[in-house]
C-alpha positions in Angstrom: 0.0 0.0 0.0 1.1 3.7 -0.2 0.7 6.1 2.1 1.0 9.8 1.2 3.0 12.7 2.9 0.5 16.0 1.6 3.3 18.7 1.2 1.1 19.8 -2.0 3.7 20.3 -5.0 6.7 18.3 -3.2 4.1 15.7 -1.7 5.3 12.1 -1.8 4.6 8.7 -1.5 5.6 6.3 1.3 5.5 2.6 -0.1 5.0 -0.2 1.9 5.1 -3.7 0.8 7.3 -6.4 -0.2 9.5 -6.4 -2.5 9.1 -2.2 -2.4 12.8 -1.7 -3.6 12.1 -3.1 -6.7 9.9 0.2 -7.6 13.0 2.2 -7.6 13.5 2.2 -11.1 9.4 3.8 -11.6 10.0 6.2 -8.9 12.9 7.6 -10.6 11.6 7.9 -14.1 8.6 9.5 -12.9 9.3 11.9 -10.1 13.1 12.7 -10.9 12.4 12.2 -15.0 15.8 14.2 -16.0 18.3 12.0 -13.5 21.0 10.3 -15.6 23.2 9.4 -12.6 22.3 7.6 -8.9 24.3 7.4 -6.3 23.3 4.7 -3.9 24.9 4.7 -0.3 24.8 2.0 1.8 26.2 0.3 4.5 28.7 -3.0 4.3 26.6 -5.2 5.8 23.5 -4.6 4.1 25.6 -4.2 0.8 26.5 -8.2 2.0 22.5 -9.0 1.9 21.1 -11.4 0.1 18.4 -9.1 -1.1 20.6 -6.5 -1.9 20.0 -6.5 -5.9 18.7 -2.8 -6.2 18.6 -1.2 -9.5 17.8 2.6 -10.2 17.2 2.0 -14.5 20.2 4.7 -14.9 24.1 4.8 -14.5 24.2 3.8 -11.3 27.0 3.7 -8.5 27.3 2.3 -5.1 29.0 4.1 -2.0 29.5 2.5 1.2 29.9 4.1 4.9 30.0 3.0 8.2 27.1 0.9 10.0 25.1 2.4 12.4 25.5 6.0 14.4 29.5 5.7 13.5 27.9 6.8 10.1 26.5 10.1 11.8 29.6 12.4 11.8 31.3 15.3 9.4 34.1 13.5 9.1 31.9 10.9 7.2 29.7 13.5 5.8 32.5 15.0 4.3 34.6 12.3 2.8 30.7 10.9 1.3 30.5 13.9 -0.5 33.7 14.0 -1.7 33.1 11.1 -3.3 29.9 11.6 -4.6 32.0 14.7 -6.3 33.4 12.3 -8.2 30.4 11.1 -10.1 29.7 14.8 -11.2 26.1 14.9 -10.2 24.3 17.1 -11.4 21.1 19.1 -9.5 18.6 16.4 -11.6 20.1 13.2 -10.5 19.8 11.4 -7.5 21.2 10.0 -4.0 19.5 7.1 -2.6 19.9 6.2 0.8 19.0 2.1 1.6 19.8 1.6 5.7 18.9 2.5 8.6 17.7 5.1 10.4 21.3 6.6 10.8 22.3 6.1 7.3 19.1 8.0 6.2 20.0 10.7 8.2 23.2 10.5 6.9 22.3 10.3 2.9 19.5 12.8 3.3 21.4 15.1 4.7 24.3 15.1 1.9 21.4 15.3 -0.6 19.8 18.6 1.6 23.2 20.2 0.8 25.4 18.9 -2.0 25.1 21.5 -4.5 22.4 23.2 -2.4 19.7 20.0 -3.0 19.3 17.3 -5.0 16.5 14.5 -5.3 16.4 11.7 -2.5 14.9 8.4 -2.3 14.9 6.5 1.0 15.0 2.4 1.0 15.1 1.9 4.9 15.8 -1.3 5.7 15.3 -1.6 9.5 12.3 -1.0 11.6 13.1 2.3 13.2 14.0 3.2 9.5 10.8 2.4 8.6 8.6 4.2 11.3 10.7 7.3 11.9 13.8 8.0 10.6 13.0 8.1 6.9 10.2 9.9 6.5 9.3 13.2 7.2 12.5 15.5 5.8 14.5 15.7 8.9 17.7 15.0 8.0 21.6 15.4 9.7 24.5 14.2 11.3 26.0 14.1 15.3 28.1 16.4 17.3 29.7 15.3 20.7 27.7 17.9 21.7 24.6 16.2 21.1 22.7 14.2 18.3 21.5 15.5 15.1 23.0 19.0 16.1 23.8 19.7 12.7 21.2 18.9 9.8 18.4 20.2 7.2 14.9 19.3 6.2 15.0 18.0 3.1 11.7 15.7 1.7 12.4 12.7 -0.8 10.8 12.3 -3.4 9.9 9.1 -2.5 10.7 6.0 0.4 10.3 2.6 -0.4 9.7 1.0 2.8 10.5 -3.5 1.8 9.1 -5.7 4.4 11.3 -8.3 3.2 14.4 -6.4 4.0 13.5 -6.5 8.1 13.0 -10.1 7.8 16.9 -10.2 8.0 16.9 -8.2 11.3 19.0 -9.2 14.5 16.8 -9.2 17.3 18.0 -6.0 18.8 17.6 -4.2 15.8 14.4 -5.5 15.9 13.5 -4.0 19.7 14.8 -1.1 19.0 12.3 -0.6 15.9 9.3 -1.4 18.6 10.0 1.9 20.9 9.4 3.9 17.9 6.5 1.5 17.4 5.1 1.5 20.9 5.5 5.4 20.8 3.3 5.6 18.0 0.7 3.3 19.7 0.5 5.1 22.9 0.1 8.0 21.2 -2.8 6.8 19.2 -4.6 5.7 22.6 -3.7 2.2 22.2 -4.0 -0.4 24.8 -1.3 -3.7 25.0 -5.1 -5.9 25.2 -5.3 -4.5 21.2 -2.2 -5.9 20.2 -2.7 -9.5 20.1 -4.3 -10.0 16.9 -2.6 -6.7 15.4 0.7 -8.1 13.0 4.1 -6.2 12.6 3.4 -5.0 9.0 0.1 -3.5 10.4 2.2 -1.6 13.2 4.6 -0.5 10.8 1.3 1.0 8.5 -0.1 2.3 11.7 2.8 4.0 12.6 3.5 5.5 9.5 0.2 6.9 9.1 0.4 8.6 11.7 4.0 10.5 11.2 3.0 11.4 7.4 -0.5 12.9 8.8 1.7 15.0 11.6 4.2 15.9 9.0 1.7 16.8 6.4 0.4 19.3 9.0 3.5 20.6 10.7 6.5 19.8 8.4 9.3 21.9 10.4 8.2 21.0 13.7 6.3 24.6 14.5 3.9 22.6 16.2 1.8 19.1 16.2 4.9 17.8 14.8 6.7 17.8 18.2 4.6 15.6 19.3 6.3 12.9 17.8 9.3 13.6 20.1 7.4 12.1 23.0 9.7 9.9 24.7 12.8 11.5 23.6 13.8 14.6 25.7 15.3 11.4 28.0 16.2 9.4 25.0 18.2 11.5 23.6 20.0 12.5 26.8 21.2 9.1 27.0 22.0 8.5 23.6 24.0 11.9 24.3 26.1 9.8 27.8 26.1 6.6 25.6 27.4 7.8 22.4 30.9 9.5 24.6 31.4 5.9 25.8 30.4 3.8 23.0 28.4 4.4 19.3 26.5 0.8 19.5 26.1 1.1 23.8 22.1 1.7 23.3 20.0 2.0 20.3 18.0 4.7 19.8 14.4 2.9 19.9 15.9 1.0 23.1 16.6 5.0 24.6 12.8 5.8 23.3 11.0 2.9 25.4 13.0 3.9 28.7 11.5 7.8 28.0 8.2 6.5 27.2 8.2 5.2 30.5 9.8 7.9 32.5 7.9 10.9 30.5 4.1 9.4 31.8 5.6 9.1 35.1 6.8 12.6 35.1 3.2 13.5 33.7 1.8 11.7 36.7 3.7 13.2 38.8 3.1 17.2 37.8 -0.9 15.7 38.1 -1.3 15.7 34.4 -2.8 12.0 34.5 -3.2 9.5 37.1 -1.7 6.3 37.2 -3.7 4.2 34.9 -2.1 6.1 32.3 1.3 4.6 33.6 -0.5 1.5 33.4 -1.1 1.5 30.1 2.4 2.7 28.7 3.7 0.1 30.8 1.8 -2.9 29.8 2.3 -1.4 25.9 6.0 -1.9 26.9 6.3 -4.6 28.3 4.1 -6.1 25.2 6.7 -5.8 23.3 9.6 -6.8 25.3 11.1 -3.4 25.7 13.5 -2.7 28.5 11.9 0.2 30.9 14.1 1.1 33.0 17.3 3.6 33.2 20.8 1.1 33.4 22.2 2.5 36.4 25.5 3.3 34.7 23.6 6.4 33.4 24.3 9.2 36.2 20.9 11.6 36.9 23.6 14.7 37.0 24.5 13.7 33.4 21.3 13.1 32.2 20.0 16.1 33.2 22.8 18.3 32.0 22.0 16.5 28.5 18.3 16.9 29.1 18.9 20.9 29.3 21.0 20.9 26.5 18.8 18.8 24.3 18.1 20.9 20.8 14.4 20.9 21.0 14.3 22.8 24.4 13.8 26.5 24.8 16.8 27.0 27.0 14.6 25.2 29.7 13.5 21.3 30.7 11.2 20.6 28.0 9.2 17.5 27.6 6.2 16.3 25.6 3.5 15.2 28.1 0.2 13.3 28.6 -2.3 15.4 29.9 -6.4 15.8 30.1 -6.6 16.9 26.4 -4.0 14.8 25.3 -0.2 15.1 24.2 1.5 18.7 24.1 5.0 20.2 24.9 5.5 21.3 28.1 8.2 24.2 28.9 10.1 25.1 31.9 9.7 22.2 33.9 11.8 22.6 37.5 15.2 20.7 36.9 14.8 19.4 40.8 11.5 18.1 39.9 12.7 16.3 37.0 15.5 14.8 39.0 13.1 13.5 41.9 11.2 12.0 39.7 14.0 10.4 37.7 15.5 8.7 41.4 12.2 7.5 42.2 12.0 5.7 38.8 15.5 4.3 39.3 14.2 3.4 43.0 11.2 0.7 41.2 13.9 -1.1 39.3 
């Protein structure tokens, strides 16, 4: 099925279904009509796939970079575009990014600025790929500041989400694609009772449903659009202490789940909801085999100085919350608040 991202003119369509990558070829000849050249970036390991036979009906070249968030830096950004130099693309042709979530950040941001934008398809292979990362524009690479300090929007012209390529997924790649998924759940007012009879390719539909409709409505994140960061105020804090240590220490749908859980409890804690709404999240969570609590090796000093520092605040603690009406962002929430909140989580464990 396709599912469609409404940015009127530079709308596009999100494909899902097997064998997706094989529509590559269409895509290009009908949205990017003038592309002679495609430059397709990848990853060794998924290069090394068995599935990995995609073809883009033009002069096509392949361009490998490292797996994962090691992927996510301008020292990689720079020495990919170098090499995409080489080709001598032009602004009609094409990059193609078939990965990850990291590597679509990666590619889509090299197409957002290599000779000030040229067309982008997305093939993400993995499940937080599929859900998140690739869709929606937002594009960029990591600083040890912080992730995704430096990047662009910059829609494709298409994603071509293959249900065959997760098939191949380890099983923590596969968790860490199901706290994007629960996120999207909870956030649809779904209970962990609904999700018996509900299969994976109908979660991944679900989910991007949702993220093309909130996009379509708020495309640089003005507004409805942060909604989708629910969860990641603490995610990302700890991605922040985990990527200083070690780049494959905790996955980024594995940071989400632990935020899901903390960010109800500190909504139930300002009185925002009671505690059936920590109920729920919980029992979503724990449906899918997702890890709640913080590891104690994070310190609450250091994820709170992350937590301040996190792009998406307003020089304040900011969160998206549950409340009476629903999800919204919540500003200047009392750093000691946050922190008593965040040692009485650690004190369940």
């Amino acid at each position: 099925m396709n599912v469609v991202v409404d940015l009127g003119d530079r709308s596009y369509d999100v494909v899902l279904a097997e064998g997706a990558r094989h529509q590559l070829a269409a895509l290009i000849a009908r949205r990017a009509a003038s592309a002679r050249v495609a430059v397709l970036v990848t990853t060794p390991s998924i290069a090394a796939q068995p599935w990995f036979n995609i073809a883009s009906g033009i002069d096509q070249h392949v361009l490998t970079v490292p797996d994962g968030e090691a992927a996510k830096t301008l020292d990689v950004f720079e020495v990919l575009l170098e090499e995409v130099a080489q080709f001598e693309l032009s602004r009609s042709d094409v990059l193609i990014g078939v990965g990850g979530g990291a590597l679509t950040d990666l590619v889509g941001f090299a197409a957002a600025t290599y000779l000030r934008g040229v067309s982008l398809v997305q093939i993400p292979t993995t499940l937080v790929g599929q859900v998140d990362a690739a869709i929606g524009g937002k594009t960029g690479v990591n600083l040890r500041s912080g992730k995704n300090l430096v990047g662009a929007f910059h829609q494709p012209i298409g994603v071509l989400c293959d249900f065959e390529t997760i098939t191949t997924l380890p099983e923590r790649e596969r968790l860490s694609g199901l706290g994007e998924v629960a996120k999207c759940w909870i956030l649809e007012g779904g209970f962990a009772a609904e999700l018996t009879d509900v299969s994976l390719h109908d979660l991944v539909v679900m989910s991007v449903k949702l993220k093309a409709a909130i996009v379509g409505a708020d495309e640089h994140e003005g507004g409805r659009r942060a909604l989708l960061n629910y969860g990641h105020t603490l995610a990302h804090a700890m991605e922040k202490v985990a990527l200083a240590r070690d780049r494959d220490e905790l996955r980024h749908g594995e940071a989400v789940a632990i935020g899901l859980a903390f960010a109800v409890r500190l909504a139930a804690a300002l009185g925002r909801v009671d505690d059936s709404e920590v109920v729920r999240h919980d029992e979503v969570l724990d449906f899918f085999a997702l890890q709640r609590r913080i590891p104690e090796y994070f310190p609450t000093s250091s994820l709170l100085e992350a937590m301040a520092h996190d792009k998406k605040a307003h020089h304040d603690l900011t969160f998206v919350l549950a409340g009476a009406e629903g999800f919204e962002t919540v500003h200047d929430v009392d750093p000691q608040f946050v922190s008593d909140v965040l040692e009485k989580f650690r004190g369940e464990q």
